[in-house]
VEXRO-988318 format. One line per field, with one value per residue (C-alpha): residue number from 1; x, y, z; residue in one letter. Coordinates in steps of 0.001 Angstrom, whole numbers, m for minus. Layout:
BEGIN
n: (NUM:...)
xx: (X:...)
yy: (Y:...)
zz: (Z:...)
res: (a:...)
REM end
This chain:
BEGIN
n: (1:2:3:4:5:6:7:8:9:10:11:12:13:14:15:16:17:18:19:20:21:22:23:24:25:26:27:28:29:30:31:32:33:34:35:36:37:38:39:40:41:42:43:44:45:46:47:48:49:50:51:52:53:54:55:56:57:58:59:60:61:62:63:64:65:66:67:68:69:70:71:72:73:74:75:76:77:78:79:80:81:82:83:84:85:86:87:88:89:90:91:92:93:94:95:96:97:98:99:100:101:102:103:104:105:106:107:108:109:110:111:112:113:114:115:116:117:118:119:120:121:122:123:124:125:126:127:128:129:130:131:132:133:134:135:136:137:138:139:140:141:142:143:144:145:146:147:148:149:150:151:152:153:154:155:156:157:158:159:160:161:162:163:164:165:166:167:168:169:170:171:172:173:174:175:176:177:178:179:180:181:182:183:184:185:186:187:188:189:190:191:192:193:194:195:196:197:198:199:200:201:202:203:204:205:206:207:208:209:210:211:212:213:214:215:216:217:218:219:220:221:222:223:224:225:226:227:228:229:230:231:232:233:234:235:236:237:238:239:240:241:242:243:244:245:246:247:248:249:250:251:252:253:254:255:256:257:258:259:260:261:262:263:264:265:266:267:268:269:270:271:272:273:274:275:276:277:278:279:280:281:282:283:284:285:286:287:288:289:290:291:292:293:294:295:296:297:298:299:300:301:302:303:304:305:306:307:308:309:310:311:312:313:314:315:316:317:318:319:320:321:322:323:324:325:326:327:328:329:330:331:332:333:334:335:336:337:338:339:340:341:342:343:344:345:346:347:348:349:350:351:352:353:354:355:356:357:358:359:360:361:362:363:364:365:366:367:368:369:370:371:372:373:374:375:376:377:378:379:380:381:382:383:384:385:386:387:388:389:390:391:392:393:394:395:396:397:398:399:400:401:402:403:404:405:406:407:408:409:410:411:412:413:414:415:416:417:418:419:420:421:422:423:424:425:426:427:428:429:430:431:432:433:434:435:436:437:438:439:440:441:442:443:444:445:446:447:448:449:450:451:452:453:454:455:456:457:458:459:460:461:462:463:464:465:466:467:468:469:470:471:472:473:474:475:476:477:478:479:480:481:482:483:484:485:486:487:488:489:490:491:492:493:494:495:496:497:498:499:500:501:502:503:504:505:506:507:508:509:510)
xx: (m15010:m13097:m10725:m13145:m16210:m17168:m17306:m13907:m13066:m15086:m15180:m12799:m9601:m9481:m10020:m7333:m5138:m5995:m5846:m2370:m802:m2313:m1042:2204:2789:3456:6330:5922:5291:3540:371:m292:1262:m1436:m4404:m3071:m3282:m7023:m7918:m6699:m8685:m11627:m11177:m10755:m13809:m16042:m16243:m17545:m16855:m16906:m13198:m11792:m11291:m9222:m6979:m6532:m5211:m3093:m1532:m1308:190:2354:3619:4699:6029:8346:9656:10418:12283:13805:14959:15536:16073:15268:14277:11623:9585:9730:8677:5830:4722:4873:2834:151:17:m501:m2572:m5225:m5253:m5438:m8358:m10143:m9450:m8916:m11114:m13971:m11669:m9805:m13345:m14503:m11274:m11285:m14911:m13670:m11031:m13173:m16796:m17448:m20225:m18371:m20510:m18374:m17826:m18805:m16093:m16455:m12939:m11782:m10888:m7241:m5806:m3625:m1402:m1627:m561:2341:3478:3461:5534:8122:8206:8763:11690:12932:13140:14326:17342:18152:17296:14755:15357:12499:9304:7280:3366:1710:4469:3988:132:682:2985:541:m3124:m1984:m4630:m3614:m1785:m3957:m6206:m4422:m1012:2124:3116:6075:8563:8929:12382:10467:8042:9339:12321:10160:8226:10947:11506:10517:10374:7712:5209:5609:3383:5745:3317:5343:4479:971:871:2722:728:m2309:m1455:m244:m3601:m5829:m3885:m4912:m8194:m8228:m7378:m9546:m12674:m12104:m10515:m10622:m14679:m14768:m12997:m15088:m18535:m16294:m14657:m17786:m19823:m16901:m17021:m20870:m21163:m18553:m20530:m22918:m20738:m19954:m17082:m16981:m15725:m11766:m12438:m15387:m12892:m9718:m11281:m13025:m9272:m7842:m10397:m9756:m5783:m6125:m8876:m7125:m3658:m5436:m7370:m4411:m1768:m4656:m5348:m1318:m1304:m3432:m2031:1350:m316:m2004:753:2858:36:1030:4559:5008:6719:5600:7557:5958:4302:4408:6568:5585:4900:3195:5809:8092:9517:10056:7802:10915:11048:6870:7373:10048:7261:4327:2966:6405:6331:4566:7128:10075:8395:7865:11783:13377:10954:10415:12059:15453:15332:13974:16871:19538:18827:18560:21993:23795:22082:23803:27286:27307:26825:29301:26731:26943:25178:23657:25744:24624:27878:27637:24163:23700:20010:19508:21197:18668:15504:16272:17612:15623:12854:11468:11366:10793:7252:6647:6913:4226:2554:2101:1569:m1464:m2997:m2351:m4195:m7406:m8382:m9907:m7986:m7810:m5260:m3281:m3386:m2543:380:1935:1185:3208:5994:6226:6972:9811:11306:11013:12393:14941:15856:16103:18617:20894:21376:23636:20811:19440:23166:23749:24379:21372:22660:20983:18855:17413:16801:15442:13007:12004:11793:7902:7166:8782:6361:3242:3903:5014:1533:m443:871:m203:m3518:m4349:m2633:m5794:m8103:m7596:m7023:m10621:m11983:m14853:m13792:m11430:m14271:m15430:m11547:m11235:m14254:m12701:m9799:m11173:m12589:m8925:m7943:m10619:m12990:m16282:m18938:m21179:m20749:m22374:m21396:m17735:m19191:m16766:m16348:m16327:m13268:m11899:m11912:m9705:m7095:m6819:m6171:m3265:m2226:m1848:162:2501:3361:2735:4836:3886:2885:6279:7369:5091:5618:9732:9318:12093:14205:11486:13620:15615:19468:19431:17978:17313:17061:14920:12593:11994:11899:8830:6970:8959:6226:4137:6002:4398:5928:4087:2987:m696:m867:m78:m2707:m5645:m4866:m4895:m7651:m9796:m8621:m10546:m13532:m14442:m13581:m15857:m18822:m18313:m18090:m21171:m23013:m22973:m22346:m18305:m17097:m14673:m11159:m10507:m7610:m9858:m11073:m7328)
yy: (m12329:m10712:m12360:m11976:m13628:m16815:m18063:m17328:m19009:m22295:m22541:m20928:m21131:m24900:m25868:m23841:m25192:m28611:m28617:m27034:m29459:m32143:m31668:m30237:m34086:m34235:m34146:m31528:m28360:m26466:m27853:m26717:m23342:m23013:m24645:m21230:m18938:m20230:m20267:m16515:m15687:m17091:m15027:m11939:m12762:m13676:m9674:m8549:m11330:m8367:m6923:m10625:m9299:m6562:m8205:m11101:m8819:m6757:m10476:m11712:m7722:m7743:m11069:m11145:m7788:m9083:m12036:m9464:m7395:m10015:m10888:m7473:m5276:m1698:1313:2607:m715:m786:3068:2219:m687:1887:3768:1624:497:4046:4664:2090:3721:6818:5959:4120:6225:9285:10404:11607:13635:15478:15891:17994:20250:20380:21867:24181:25630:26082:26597:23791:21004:17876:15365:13490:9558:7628:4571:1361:1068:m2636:m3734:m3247:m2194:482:m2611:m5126:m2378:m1148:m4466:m5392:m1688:m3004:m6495:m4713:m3059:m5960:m7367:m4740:m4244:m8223:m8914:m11786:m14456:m15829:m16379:m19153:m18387:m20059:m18805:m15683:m15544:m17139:m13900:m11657:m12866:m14507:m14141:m12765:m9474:m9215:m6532:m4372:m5404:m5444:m5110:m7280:m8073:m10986:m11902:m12226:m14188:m16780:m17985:m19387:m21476:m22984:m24602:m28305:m27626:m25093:m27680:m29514:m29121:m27275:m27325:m24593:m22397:m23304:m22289:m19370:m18440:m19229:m16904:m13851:m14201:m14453:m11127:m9618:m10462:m8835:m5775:m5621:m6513:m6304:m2323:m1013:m1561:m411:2751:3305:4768:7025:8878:9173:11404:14413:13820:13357:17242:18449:16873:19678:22241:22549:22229:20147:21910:21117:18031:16129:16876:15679:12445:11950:12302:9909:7649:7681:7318:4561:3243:3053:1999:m1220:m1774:m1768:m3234:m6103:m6290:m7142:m8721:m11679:m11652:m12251:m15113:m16351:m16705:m18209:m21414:m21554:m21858:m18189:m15253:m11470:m9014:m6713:m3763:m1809:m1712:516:3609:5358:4859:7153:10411:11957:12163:10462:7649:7251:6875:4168:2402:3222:705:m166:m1799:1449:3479:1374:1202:4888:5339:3117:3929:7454:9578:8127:8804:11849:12716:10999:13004:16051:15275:14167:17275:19528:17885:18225:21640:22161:23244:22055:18865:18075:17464:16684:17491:21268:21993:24879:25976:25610:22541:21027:22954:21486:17919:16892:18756:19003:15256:14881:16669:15244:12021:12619:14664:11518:9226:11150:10972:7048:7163:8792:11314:14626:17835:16552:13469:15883:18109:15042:14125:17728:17895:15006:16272:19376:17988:15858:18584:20072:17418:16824:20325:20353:17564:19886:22857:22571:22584:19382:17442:18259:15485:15766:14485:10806:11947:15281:12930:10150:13008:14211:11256:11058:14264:14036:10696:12655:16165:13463:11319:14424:15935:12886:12473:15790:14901:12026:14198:14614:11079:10290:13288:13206:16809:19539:21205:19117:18449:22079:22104:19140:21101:23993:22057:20867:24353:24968:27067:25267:24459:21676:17929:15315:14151:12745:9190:7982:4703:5602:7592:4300:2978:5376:5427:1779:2259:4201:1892:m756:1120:2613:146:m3084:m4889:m4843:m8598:m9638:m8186:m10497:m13812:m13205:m12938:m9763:m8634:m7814:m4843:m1769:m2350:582:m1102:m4756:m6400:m4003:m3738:m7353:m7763:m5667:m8674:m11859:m13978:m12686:m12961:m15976:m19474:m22583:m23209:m24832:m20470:m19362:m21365:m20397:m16693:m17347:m19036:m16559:m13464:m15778:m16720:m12766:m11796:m14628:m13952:m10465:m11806:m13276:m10865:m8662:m8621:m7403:m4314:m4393:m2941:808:219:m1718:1812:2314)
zz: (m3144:23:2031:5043:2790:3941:1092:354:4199:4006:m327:m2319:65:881:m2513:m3933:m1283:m1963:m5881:m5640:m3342:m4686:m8323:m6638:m6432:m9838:m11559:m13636:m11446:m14247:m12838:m10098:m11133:m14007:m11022:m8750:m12118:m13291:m9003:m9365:m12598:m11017:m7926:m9757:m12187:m8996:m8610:m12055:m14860:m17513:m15631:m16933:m20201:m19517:m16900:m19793:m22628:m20128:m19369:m23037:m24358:m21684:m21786:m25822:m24801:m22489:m24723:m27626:m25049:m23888:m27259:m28389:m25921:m27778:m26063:m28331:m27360:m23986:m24147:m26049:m23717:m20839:m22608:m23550:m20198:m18734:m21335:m20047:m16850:m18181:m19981:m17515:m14242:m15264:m18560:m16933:m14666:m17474:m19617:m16281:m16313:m20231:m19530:m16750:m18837:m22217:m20914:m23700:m22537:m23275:m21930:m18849:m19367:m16649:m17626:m15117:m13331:m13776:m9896:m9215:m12883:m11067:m9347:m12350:m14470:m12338:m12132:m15207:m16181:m13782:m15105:m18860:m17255:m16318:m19617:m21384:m18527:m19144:m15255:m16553:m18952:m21572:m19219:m18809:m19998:m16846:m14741:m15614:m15734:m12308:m11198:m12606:m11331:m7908:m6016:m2821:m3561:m7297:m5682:m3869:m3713:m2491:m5960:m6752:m9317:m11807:m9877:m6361:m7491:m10179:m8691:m5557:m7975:m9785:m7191:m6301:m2291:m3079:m4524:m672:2288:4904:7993:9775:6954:6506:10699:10317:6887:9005:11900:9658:7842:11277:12320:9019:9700:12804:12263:9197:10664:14427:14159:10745:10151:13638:13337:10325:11531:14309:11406:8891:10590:9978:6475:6302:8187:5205:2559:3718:3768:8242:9913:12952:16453:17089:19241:16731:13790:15138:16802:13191:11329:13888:13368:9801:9833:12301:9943:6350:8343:10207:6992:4399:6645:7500:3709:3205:6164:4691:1364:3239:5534:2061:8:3052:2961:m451:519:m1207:564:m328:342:3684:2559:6386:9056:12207:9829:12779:14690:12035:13508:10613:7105:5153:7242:7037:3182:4040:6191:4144:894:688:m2481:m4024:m2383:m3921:m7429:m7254:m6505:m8998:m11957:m11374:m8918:m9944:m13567:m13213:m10925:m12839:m16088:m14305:m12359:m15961:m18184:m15294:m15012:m19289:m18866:m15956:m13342:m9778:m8513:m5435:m2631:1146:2417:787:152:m2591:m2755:m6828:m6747:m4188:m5623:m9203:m8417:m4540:m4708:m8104:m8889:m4993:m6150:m9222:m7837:m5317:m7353:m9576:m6342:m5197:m9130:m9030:m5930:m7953:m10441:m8156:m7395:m3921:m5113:m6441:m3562:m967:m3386:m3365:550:1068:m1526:272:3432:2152:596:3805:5622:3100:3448:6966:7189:4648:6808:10121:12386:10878:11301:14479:16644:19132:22958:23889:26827:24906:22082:24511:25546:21235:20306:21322:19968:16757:16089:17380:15274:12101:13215:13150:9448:7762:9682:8001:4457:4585:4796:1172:862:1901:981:m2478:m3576:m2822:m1187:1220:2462:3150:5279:7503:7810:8934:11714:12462:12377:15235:12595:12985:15764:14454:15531:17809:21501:21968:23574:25933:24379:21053:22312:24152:20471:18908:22218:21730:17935:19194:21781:19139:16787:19184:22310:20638:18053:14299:12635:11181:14677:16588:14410:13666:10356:10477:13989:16917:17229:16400:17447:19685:22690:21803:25021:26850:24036:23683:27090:26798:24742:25311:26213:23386:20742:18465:18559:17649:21373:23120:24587:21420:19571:21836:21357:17865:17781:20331:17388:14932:16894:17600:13517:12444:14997:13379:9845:10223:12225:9549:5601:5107:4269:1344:1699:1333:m1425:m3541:m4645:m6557)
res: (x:x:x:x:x:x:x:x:x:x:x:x:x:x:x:x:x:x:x:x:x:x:x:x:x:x:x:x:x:x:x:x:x:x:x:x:x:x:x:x:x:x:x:x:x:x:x:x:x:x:x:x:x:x:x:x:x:x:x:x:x:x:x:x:x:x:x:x:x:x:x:x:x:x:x:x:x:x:x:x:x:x:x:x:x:x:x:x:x:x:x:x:x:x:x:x:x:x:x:x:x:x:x:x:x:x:x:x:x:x:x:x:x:x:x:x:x:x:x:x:x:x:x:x:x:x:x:x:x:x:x:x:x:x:x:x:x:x:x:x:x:x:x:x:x:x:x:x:x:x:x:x:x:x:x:x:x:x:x:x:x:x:x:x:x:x:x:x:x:x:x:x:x:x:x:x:x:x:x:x:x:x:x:x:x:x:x:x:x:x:x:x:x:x:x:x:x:x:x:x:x:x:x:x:x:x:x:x:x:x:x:x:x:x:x:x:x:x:x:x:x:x:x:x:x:x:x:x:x:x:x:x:x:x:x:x:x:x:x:x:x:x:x:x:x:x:x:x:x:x:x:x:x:x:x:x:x:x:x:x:x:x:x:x:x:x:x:x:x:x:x:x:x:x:x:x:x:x:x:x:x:x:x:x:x:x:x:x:x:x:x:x:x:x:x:x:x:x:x:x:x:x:x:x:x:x:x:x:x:x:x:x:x:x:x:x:x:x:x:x:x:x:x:x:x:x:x:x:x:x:x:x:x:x:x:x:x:x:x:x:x:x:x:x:x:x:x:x:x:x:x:x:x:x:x:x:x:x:x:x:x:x:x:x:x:x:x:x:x:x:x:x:x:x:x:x:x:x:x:x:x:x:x:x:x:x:x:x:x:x:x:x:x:x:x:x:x:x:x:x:x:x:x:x:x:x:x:x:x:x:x:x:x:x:x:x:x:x:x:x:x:x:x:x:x:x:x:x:x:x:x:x:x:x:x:x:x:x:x:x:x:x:x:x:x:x:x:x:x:x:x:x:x:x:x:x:x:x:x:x:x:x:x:x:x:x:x:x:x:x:x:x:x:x:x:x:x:x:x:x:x:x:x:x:x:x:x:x:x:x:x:x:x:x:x:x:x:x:x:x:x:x:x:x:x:x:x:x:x:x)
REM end
């Protein structure tokens, strides 16, 4: 059941809604609480019933895991619950994967598993990990079964995220006020969602068949001339960006009807000028789960193994090459390393993960040396400020090539056509190319959607005024102007919605 379905729209939604704030009347909260959990177990099992069963021993596991953490907070067990949690995804996602390199490596014949990949057990699971941590840190107290299963399956960020932590989540409903219709969120929740929807079906599944084409002449083995390739990678980036940030978009507007805020999972990352800021702008959530459970430790026992042995640490202020090699930009490429494998099992996960390591380390690296501190005057850096976003724009357009890429093989031969190496391709049709220039438009002149409905600052503090100057009579307030424009974004997604069957969201893959 997508978000986009209709009958998700005109079933599913308003009878969630309604069950939950009618038994949100009651006293006792716990109902409606375990109404949103069973809505959201439905909602999962309305893709492929047989998933159900793994998502429901994941909860139960995880859940008695957590209470004996909780009570006993050893590190053995909450290493072993990591464990078995990666485990799962190891087995699911990636067996087949390592059967095909075992055979590469041996010349044996193992015959490759073809496992079924339960719908979103890479965010469940990560969630989950964190929520362990939790427990075993003392963060969380003794959980509540329904709240928890609640936390876990709720619907709109179960598929594809933003993953979240027990302490988001919980506290909200624990509280009474939650439980009450609050009409300015179920507007505001309403708005976010019809945004979401937008860009989903109105750019993303329009952006699609512009960028296929490039990948359907590599799946042959030719490279598209410069122009075809780079309109076709364009496409794509534009694609994946409006159909991710529209996915979270309408969990955020979702949850927000439920009187439920998510935590935003983009901000603007086109808009970066550098690739560490992208990764600050970029599946936020995965981004911050990444740093606390991985990159951290990994840097924190490196940093604490060297200062036993008296060796110098990384310092900023007086960067020493070994220092920075061995404590920024080894678990720097780990980290990604691992963040391109959670993204899928194929050579070319592993090489988009390493691609985007290397240019952190890189940028990290940068930043060390003098050149990268100097203080750059305001009008020159008025003037790069452009270019830095374009050249940052263009480096991770290429990194997903590999992201969308089926093998290693066939990303090569799209980036040969970006290198200007190939000669096949179709005619650039002038409004096909209006699309993608409007794609761009979007992401770099206009505001993003917690921009446009103040759900964070419209602006950076450099130049506030001017900036929302830019905007000011666009920016969303409950208002008869406002409404119609909302309502004119719906009417066009739903005469597509129903013009043709929906296209399910790129993430959904992970």
């Amino acid at each position: 059941m997508l978000f986009h379905s209709p009958e998700f729209l005109f079933a599913f939604l308003p009878l969630a809604l309604l069950g939950y704030y009618l038994l949100g009347r009651l006293p006792n909260k716990l109902w409606a609480v375990g109404w949103l959990a069973a809505a959201s177990l439905f909602f999962y099992g309305w893709w492929n019933v047989a998933f159900l069963p793994m998502l429901l021993i994941s909860l139960g596991l995880n859940y008695l895991l957590g209470i004996m953490l909780v009570e006993t907070p050893r590190r053995w067990l909450l290493l072993a619950g990591v464990a078995a949690n990666l485990a799962a995804i190891g087995f699911f996602k990636y067996a087949g994967f390592l059967v095909e390199i075992l055979n590469a490596l041996t010349a044996a014949d193992v015959p490759v598993p073809h496992i079924l990949l339960p719908l979103a057990i890479s965010f469940y699971t990560f969630q989950q990990i964190a929520y362990l941590v939790d427990c075993h840190e003392g963060r969380i107290g003794r959980p509540n079964p329904i709240r928890y299963a609640m936390f876990i399956t709720f619907f709109p960020q179960l598929i594809a995220g933003p993953i979240v932590h027990y302490r988001e989540i919980v506290p909200q409903i624990e509280r009474d006020e939650t439980f009450r219709i609050d009409q300015a969120k179920l507007v505001l929740g309403f708005t976010v969602f019809c945004f979401g929807l937008f860009k989903k079906i109105g750019m993303a599944d329009t952006l699609a068949p512009l960028a296929q084409p490039l990948w359907d002449l590599a799946a042959g083995g030719e490279a598209a001339y410069l122009a075809f390739a780079w309109r076709g990678a364009v496409a794509f980036a534009l694609q994946l960006y409006f159909d991710f940030s529209g996915y979270s978009d309408m969990a955020i507007g979702l949850a927000l009807m439920f009187g439920i805020l998510l935590p935003f999972n983009f901000d603007s990352p086109y808009k970066s000028q550098t690739i560490i800021e992208f990764w600050s702008r970029w599946h936020i959530t995965l981004t911050r789960f990444l740093t606390a459970y991985l990159y951290n430790p990994i840097t924190k026992t490196v940093m604490r193994r060297r200062m036993e042995r008296g060796q110098p640490v990384w310092n900023p202020r007086k960067p020493q090459v070994l220092p920075f090699l061995v404590m920024l930009a080894f678990p720097t490429l780990v980290t990604m390393g691992l963040a391109g494998v959670w993204h899928g099992a194929g050579w070319q996960f592993i090489v988009f993960g390493l691609l985007h390591g290397a240019m952190l380390v890189a940028n990290h690296g940068w930043r060390a040396t003098s050149a990268g501190r100097a203080r750059i005057p305001a009008p020159l850096s008025w003037l790069l400020s452009p270019v830095k976003v374009l050249v940052t724009f263009l480096a991770v357009t290429v990194s997903f090539v590999f992201f969308k890429s089926p093998t290693l093989a066939d990303a090569l031969t799209v980036v040969r056509g970006l290198a200007g190496m190939g000669e096949h391709g179709g005619y650039l049709y002038l409004g096909d190319t209006v699309v993608v220039l409007f794609g761009l438009f979007i992401i770099w002149a206009l505001p993003n959607t917690q921009e446009w409905v103040g759900l964070k600052p419209h602006t950076a503090p450099k130049a506030p005024a001017r900036e929302r100057a830019r905007f000011a009579a666009f920016y969303w307030k409950p208002s008869p102007m406002h409404g119609l424009m909302v309502g004119a974004v719906l009417c066009i997604t739903l005469l597509r919605i129903f013009g043709s069957p929906p296209a399910e969201f790129l993430y959904f893959a992970f």
